[in-house]
NUVEX-207153 format. One record per residue: residue number from 1; residue in one letter; x, y, z of N, C-alpha, C in turn. Coordinates in steps of 0.001 Angstrom, whole numbers, plus 500000, padded with zeros to 6 digits. Last residue first. Layout:
<nodes>
NODE:seq:type:n.x:n.y:n.z:ca.x:ca.y:ca.z:c.x:c.y:c.z
NODE:NUM:A:X:Y:Z:X:Y:Z:X:Y:Z
...
</nodes>
This chain:
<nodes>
NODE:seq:type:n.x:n.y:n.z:ca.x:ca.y:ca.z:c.x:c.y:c.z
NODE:320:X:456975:686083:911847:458649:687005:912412:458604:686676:913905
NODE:319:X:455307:685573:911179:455950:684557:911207:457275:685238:911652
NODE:318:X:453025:687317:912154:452663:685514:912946:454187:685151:912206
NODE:317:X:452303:688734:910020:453370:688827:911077:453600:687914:912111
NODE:316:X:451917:688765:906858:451793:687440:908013:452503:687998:908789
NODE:315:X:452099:691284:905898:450631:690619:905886:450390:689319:906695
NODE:314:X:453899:693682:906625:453773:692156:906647:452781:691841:906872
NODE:313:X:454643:696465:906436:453509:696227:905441:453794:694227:905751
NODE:312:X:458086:696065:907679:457270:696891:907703:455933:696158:906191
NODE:311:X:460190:695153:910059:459825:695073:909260:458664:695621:908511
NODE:310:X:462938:696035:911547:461836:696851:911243:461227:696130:910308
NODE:309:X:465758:695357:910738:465423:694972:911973:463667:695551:912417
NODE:308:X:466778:695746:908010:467223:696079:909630:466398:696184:910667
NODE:307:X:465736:694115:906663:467347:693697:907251:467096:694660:908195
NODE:306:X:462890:695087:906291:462948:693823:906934:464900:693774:907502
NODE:305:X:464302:697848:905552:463026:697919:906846:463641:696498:907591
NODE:304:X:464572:696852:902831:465258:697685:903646:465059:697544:905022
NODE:303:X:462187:696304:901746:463308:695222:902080:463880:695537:902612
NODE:302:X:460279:698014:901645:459962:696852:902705:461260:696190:902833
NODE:301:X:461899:699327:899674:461856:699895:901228:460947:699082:902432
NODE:300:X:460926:697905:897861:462589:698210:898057:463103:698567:899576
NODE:299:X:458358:698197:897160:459191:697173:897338:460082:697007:897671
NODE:298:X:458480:701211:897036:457698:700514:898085:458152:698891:898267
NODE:297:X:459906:701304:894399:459819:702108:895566:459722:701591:896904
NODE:296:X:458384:699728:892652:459725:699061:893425:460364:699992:894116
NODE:295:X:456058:701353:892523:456112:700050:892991:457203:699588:893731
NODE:294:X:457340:703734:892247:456213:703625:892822:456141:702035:893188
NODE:293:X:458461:703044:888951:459150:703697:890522:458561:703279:891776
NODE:292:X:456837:702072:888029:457438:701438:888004:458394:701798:889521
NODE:291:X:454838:703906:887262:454224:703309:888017:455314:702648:888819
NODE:290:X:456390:705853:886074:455960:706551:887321:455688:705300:888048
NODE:289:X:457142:704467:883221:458243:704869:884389:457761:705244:885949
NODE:288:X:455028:700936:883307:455432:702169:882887:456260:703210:883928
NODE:287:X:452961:698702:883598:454373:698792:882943:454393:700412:882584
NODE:286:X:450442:698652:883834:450928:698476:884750:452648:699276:884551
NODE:285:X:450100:697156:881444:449060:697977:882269:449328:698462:882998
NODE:284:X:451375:695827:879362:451202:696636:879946:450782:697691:881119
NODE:283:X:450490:693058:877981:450533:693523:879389:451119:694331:879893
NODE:282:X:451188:693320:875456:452093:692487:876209:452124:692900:877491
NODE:281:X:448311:693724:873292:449503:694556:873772:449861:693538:874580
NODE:280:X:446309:693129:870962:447161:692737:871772:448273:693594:872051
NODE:279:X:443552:692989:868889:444450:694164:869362:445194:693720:870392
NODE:278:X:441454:691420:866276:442338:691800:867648:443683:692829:868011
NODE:277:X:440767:691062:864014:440071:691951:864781:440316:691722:866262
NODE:276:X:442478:689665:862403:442537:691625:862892:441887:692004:862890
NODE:275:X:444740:686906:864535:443314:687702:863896:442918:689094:863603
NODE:274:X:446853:686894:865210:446729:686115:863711:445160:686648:863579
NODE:273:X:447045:687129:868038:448031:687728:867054:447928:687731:865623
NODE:272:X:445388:684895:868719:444821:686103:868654:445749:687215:867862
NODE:271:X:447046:682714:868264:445939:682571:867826:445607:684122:867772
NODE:270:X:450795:682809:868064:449795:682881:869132:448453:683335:868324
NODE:269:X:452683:682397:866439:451837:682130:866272:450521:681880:866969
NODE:268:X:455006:684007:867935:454373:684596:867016:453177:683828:866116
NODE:267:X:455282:683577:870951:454867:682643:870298:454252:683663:868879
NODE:266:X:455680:684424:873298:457004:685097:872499:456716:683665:870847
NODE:265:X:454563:685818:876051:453953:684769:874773:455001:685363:874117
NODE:264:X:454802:684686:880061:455097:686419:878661:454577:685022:877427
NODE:263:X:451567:683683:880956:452698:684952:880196:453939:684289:880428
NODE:262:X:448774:682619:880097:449585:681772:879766:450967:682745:879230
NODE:261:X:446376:683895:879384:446572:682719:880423:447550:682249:880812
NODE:260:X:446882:687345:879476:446431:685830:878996:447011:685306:879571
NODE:259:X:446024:691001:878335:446514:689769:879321:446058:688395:879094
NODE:258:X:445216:692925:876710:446284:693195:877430:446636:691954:878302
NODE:257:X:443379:693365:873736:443930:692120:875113:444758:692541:875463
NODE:256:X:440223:693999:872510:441700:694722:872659:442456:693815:873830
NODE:255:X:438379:692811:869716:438775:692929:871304:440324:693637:871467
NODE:254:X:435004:693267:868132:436681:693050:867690:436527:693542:869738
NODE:253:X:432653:691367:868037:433414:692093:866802:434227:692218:866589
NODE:252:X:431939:689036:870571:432159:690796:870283:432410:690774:868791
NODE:251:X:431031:687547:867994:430237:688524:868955:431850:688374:870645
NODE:250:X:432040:687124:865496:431791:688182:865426:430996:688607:866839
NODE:249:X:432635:684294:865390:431465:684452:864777:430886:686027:865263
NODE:248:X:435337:684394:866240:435380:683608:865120:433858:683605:864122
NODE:247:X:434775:684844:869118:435378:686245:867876:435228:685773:867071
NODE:246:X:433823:682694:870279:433147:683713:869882:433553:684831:868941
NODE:245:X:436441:681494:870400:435736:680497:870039:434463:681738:869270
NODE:244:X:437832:683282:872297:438526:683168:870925:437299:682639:869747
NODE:243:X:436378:683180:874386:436584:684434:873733:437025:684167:872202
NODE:242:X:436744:680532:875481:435210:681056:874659:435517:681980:873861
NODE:241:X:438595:679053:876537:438305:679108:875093:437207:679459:874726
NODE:240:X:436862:679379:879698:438580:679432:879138:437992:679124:877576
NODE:239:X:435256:682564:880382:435487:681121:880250:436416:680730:879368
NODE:238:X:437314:685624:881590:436624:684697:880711:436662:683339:880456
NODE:237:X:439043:685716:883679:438015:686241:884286:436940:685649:883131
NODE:236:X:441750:685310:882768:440875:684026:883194:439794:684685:883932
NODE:235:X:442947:687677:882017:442368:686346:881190:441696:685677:881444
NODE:234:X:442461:690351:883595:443173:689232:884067:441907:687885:882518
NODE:233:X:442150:693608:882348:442104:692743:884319:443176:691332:883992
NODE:232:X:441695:694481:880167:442888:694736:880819:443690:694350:881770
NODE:231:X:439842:694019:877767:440357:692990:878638:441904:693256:879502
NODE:230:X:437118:694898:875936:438225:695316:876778:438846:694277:877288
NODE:229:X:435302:694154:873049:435697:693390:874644:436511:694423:874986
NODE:228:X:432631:695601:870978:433767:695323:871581:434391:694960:872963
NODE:227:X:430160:695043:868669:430682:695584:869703:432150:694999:869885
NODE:226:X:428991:694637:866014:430124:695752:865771:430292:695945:867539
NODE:225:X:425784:693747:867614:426670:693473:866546:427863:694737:866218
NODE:224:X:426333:693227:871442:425480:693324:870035:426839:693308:869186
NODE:223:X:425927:689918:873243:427093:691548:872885:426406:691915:871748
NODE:222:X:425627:687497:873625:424727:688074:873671:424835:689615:873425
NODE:221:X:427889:685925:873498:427458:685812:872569:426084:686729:872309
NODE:220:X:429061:686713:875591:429706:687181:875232:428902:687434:873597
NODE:219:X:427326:684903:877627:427577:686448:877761:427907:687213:876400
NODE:218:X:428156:682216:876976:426578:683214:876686:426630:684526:876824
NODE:217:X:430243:682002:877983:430053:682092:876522:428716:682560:876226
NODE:216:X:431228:684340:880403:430288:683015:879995:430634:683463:878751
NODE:215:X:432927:685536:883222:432169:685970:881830:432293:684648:881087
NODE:214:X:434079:684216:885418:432918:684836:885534:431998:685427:884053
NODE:213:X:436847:682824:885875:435566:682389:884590:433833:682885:885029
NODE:212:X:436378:683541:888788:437242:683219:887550:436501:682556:886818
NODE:211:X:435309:685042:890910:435679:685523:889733:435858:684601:888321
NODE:210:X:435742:683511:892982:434603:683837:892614:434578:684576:891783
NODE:209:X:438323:683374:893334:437247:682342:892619:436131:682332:892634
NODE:208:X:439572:686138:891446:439842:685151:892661:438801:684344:892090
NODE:207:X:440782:689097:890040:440695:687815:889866:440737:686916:891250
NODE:206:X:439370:691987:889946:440003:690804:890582:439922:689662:890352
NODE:205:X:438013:693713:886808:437720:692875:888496:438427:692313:888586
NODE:204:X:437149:695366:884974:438380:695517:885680:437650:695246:886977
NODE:203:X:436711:695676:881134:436243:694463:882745:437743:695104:883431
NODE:202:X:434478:697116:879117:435909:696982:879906:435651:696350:881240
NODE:201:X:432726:696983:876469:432588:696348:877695:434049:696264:878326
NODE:200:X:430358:698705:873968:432052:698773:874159:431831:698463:875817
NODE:199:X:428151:699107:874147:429122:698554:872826:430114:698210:872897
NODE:198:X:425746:697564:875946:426828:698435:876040:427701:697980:874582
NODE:197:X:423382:695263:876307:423458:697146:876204:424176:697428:875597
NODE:196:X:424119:692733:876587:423245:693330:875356:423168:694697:875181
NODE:195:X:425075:693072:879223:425662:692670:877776:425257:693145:876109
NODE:194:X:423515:693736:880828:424605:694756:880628:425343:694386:879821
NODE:193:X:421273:692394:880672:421032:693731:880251:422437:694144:880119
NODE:192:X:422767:690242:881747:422174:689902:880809:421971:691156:880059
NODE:191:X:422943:691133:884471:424105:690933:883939:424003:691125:881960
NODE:190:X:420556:694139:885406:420796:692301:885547:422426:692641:884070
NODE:189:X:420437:696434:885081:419587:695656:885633:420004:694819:886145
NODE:188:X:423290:698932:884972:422529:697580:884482:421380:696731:885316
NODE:187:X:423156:702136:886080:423689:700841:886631:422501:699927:885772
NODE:186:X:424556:705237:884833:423925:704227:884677:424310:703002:885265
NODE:185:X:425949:707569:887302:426073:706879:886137:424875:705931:886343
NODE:184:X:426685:709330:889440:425437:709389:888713:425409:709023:887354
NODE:183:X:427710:708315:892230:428393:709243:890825:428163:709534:889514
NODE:182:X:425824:706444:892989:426067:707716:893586:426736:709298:892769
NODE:181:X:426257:704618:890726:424934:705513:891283:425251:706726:891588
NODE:180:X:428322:703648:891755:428343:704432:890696:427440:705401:890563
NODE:179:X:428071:702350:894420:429479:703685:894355:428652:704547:892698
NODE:178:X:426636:700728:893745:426217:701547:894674:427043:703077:894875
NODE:177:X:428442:699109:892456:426733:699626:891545:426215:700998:892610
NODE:176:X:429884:698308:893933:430197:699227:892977:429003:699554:892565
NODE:175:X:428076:697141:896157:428948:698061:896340:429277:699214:895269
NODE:174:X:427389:694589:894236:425959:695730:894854:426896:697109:895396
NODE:173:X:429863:694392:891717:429112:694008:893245:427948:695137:893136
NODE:172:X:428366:694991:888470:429439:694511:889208:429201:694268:890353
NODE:171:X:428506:697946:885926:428258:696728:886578:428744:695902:887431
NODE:170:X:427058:700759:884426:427839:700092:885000:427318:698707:885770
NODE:169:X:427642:702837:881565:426772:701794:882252:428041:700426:883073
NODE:168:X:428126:706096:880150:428233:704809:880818:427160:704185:881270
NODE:167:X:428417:707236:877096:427507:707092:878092:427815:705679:878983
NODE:166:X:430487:709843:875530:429800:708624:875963:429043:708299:877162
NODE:165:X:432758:711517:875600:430804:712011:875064:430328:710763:875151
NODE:164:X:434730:712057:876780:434744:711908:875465:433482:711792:874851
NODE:163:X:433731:712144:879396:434712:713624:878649:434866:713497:877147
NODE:162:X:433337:709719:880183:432074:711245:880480:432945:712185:879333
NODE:161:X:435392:708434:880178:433987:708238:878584:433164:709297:878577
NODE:160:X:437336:709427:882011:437346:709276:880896:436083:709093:879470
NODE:159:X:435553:708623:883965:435645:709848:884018:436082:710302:882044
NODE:158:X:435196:705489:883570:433884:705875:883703:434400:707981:883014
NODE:157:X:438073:705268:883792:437704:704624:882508:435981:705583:882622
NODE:156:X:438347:705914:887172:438624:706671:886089:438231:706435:884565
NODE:155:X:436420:703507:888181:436249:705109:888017:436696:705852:887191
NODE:154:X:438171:700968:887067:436823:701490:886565:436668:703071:886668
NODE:153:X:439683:701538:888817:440534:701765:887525:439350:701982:886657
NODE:152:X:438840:701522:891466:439556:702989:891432:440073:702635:889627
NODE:151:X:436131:699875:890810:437020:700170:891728:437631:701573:891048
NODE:150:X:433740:698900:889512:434005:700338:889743:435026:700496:891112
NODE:149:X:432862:696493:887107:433943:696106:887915:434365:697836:888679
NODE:148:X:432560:696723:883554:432132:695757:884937:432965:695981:885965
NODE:147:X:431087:699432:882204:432326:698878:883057:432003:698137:883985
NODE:146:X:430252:699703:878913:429978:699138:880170:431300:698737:880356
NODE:145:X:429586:702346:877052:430744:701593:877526:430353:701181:878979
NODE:144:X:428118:703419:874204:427695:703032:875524:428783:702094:875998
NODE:143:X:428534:706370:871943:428227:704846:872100:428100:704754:873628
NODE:142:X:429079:708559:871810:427732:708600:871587:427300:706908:871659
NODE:141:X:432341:708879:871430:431193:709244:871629:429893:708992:870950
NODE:140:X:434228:706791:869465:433852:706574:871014:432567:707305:871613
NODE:139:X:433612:706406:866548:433986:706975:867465:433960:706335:868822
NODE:138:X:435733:703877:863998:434432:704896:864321:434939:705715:865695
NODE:137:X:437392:703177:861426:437084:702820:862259:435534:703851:862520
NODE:136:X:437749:701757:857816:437635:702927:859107:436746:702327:859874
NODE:135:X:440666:700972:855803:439702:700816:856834:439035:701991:857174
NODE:134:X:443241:701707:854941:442810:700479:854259:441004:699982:854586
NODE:133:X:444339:703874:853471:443303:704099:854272:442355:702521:854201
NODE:132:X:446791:702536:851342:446427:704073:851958:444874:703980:852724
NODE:131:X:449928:700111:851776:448269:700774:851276:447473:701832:852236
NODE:130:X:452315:700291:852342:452198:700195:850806:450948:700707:850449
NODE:129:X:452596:698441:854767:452845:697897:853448:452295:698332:852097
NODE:128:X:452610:700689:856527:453739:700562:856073:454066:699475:855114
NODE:127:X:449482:701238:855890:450197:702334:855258:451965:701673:855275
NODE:126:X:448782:698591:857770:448394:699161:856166:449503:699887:855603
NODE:125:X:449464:699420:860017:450277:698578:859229:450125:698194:857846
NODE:124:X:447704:701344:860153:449675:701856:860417:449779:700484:859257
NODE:123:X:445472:700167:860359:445574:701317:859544:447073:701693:859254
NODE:122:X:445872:698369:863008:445600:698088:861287:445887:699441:860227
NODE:121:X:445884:700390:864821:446934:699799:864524:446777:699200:862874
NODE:120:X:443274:701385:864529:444110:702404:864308:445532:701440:863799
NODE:119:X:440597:701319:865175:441374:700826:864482:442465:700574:863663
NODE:118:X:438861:702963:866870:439639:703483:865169:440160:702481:864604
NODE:117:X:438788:700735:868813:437737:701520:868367:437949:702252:867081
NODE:116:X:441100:700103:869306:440309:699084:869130:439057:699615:868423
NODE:115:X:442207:702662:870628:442888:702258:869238:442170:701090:868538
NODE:114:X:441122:702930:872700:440811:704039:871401:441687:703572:870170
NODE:113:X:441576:701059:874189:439825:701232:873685:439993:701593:872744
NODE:112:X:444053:701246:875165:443637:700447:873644:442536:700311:873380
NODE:111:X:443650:703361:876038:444689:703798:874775:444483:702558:874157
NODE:110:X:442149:703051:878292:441650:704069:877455:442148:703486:876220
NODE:109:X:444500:701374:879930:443123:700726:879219:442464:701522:878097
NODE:108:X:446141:703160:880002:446087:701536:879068:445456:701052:878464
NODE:107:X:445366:704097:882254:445463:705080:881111:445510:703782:880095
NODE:106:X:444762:702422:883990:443407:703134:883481:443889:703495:882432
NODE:105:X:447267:701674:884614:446457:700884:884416:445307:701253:883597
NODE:104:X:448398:704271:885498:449354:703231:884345:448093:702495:883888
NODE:103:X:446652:704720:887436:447020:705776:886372:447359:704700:885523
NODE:102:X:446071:703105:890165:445067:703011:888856:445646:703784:887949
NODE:101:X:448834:701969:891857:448434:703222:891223:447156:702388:890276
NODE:100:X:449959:700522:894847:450206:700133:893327:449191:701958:893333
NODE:99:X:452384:698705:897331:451456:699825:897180:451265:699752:895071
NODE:98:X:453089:695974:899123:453057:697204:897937:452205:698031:898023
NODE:97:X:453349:693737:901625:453036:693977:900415:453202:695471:899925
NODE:96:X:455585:690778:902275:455345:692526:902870:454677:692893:901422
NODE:95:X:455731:688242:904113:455620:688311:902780:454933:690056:903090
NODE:94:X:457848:685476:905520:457119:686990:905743:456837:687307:904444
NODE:93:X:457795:682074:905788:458522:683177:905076:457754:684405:905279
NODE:92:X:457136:679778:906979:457827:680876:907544:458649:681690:906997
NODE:91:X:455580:678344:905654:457433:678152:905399:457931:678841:905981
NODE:90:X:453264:679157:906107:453734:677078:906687:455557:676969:906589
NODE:89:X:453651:681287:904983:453388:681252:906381:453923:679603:907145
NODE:88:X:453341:680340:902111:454222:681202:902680:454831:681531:904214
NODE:87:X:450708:679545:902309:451769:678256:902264:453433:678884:902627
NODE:86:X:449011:681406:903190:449185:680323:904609:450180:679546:904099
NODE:85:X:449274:683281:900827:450242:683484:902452:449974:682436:903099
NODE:84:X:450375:682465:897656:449413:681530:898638:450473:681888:900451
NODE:83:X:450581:683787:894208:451029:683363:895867:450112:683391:897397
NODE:82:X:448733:684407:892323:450458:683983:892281:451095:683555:893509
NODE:81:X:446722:686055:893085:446672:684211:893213:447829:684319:893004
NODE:80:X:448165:688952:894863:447197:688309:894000:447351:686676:894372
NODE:79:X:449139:691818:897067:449149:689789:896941:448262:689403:895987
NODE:78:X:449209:694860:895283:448905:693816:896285:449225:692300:896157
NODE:77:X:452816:696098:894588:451536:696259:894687:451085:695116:895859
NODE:76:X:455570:694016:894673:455432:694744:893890:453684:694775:894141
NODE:75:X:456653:691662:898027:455320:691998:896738:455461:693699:896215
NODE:74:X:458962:690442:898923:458844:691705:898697:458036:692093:897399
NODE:73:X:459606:687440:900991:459404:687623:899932:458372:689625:899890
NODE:72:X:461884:686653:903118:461147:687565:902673:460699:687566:901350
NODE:71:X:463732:683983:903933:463053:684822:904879:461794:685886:904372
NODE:70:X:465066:680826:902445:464676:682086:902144:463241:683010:903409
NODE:69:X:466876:679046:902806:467058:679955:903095:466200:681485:903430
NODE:68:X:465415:677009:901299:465042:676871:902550:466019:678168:903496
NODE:67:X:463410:676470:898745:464150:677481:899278:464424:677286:900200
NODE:66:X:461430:674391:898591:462712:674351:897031:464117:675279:897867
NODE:65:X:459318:674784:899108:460450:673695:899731:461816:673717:899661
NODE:64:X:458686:676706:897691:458668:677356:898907:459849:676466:899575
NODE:63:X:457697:675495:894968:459099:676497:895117:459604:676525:896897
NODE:62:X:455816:673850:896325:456358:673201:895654:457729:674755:895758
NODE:61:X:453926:675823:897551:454665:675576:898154:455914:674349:897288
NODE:60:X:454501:678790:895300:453583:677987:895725:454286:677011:897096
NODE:59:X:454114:681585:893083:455211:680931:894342:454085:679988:895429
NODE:58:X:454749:682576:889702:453703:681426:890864:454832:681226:891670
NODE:57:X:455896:685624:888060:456087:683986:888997:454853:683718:889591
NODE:56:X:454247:687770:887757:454455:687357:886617:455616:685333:886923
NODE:55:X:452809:689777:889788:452697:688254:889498:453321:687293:888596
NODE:54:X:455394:692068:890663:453746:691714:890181:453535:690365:890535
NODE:53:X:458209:691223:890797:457083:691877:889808:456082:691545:890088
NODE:52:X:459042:690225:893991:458124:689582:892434:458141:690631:892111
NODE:51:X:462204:689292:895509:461712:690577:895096:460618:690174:893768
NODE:50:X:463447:687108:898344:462849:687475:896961:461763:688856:896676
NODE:49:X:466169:687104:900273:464771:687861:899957:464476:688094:898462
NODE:48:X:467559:685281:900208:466908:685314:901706:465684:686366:901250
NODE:47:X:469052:682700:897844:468159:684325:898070:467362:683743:899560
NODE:46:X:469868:680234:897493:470969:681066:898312:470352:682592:898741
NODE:45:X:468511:679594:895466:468781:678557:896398:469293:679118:897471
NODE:44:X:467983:680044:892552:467084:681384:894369:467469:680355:895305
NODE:43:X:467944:678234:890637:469042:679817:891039:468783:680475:892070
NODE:42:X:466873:676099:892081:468882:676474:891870:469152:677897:891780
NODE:41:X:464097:677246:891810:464942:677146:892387:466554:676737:892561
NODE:40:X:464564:677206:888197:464221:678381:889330:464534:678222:890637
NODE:39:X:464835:674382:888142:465983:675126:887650:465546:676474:888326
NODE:38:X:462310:673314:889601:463372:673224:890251:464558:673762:889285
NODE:37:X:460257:674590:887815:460405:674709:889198:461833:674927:889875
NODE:36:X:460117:675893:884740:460419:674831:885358:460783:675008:887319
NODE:35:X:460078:678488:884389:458411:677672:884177:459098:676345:885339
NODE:34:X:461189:681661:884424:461221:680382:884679:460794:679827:885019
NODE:33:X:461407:685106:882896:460514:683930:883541:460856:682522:883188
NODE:32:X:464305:686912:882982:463332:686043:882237:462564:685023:882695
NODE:31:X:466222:688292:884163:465117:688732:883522:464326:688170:882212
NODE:30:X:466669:688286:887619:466634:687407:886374:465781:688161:885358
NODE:29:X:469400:689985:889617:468040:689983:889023:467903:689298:887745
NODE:28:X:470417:689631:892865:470678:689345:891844:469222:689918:890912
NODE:27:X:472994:691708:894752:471417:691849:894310:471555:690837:893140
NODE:26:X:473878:693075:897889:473868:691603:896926:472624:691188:896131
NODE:25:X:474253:696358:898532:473180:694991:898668:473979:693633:898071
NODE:24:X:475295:698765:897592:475895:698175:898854:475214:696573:899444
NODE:23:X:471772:699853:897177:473130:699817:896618:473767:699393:897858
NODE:22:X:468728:699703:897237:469197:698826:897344:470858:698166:897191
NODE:21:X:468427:702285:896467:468264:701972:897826:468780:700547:898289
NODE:20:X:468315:702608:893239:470013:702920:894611:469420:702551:896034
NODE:19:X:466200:702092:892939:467230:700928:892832:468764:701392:893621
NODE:18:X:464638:704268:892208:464569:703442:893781:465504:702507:893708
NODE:17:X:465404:704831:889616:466070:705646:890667:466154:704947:892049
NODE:16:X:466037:702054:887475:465249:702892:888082:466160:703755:889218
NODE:15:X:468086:700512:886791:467835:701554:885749:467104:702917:886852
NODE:14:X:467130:697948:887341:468752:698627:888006:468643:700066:887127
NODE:13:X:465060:697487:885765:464874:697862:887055:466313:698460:887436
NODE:12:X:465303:697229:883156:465271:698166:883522:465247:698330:884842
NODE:11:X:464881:694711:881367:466219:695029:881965:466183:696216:881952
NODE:10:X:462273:693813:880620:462919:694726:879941:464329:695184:880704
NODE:9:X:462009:691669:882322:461692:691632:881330:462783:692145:880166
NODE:8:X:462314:690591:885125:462675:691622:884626:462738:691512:883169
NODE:7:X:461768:688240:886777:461196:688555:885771:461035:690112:885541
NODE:6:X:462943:688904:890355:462829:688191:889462:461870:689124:888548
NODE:5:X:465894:689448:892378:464771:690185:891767:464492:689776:890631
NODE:4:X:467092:688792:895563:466785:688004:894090:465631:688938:893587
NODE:3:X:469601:688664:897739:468202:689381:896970:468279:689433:895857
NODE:2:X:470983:688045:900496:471142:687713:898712:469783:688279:898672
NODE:1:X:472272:690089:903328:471342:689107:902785:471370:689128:901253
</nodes>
């Protein structure tokens, strides 16, 4: 079977160790995201099993038509919005999902709290044009870091602030509020309290639709003064042009972005790149050697499984 492994960025996957599982294969891999539909399909015209990164493609049914060879698609972690199983299912394509890690993710998140918080990158790029301590930042302990959202990437971000001397506050379903409790953190009243509280706000919720555009321009505007956004989850968890619209009058203060509406950005005039009281990394979160294994580990070995005759983690088995 052809196997297509898309949006390889950094031309590392044939790099990885799990990639010999796939030796003796027909492998192709693109490593650059393709917007236009139908030139993406020409090239996957002949793939029986597509391999995502993550999300970083939309597979909808407009592509789905596009393929008519194609049998498997081999999710990196879980199914997000990037792909729709009943339209996957209407095409009778199987779609096997992943396994993923909170480490890569949590640790990410920490490393651009703490660099959003010192302010650290400004300070480098100070010193390599020439000027000596152009700034200062502050600490992390003794401030208040609300985590919306206490799944397994929240928890750790929560374990993390306990150790650095901060005080959490948490927020989010009645579940997580209920998980945190238990793990004897602060839970917010109301949404409203958990804005105005916390100095420092890391969001790590799912994106779906009852999510999306869950943080308001009122929210954001209600943040006290010198606070800060996190944003590791997903862009569109904020109303669409608020964040930017609000940094422009200081509430938050300053933000750290790991993700946006609109990937990969190779737009050096991208709006938030041009402000410094932003902090942008290129989505990371995720991106790194353990996680990377681990993913296309598990991706590799659903594909394996599906040729021979085993298919294994199929979230539609209605179509085999």
């Amino acid at each position: 079977m052809k196997i297509s492994i898309l949006d390889d960025y950094q031309n590392v996957i044939k790099e990885l160790k799990c990639f010999n599982t796939l030796q003796n294969h027909d492998v192709q891999i693109l490593n650059s995201s393709e917007k236009d539909t139908k030139i993406l399909a020409q090239k996957l015209y002949d793939t029986n099993i597509l391999v995502l990164t993550r999300e970083r493609t939309k597979v909808d049914a407009e592509l789905l038509a596009l393929l008519p060879n194609l049998k498997l698609i081999s999710q990196t972690g879980k199914i997000s919005n990037h792909l729709n199983l009943a339209e996957c299912t209407k095409y009778e394509v199987a779609v096997a999902e992943g396994i993923g890690s909170p480490i890569a993710p949590a640790e990410l998140t920490w490393a651009l709290l703490m660099n959003t918080v010192r302010q650290i990158p400004q300070a480098i790029e100070g010193m390599k044009n020439g000027r000596w301590q152009i700034n200062i930042g502050s600490t992390v302990s003794g401030k208040t870091i609300g985590i919306w959202g206490y799944g397994k990437i929240g928890q750790k971000i929560s374990q993390y602030a306990k150790v650095f001397g901060a005080e959490v506050l948490v927020w989010g379903s009645e579940t997580s509020r209920e998980r945190a409790s238990k793990d004897g953190f602060k839970i917010a009243e109301t949404k409203e309290i958990f804005f105005k509280t916390a100095d420092i706000i890391t969001l790590h919720l799912r994106l779906s639709e009852e999510t999306f555009g869950i943080v308001k321009e009122s929210d954001l505007l209600s943040m006290k003064d010198n606070s800060i956004l996190i944003n590791t989850a997903r862009a569109e968890l904020i109303e669409k042009g608020k964040l930017l619209k609000c940094l422009a009058i200081g509430k938050p203060t300053f933000v750290g972005l790991d993700v946006y509406e609109d990937e990969p950005i190779y737009d050096t005039n991208f709006e938030f790149l041009k402000l410094s009281n932003a902090i942008c990394t290129p989505h990371l979160g995720y991106v790194e050697q353990n996680a990377y294994e681990l993913y296309f580990g598990k991706a590799f070995e659903n594909v394996i499984n599906f040729i021979k005759g085993n298919p294994t983690n199929i979230a539609n088995p209605e179509v085999l």
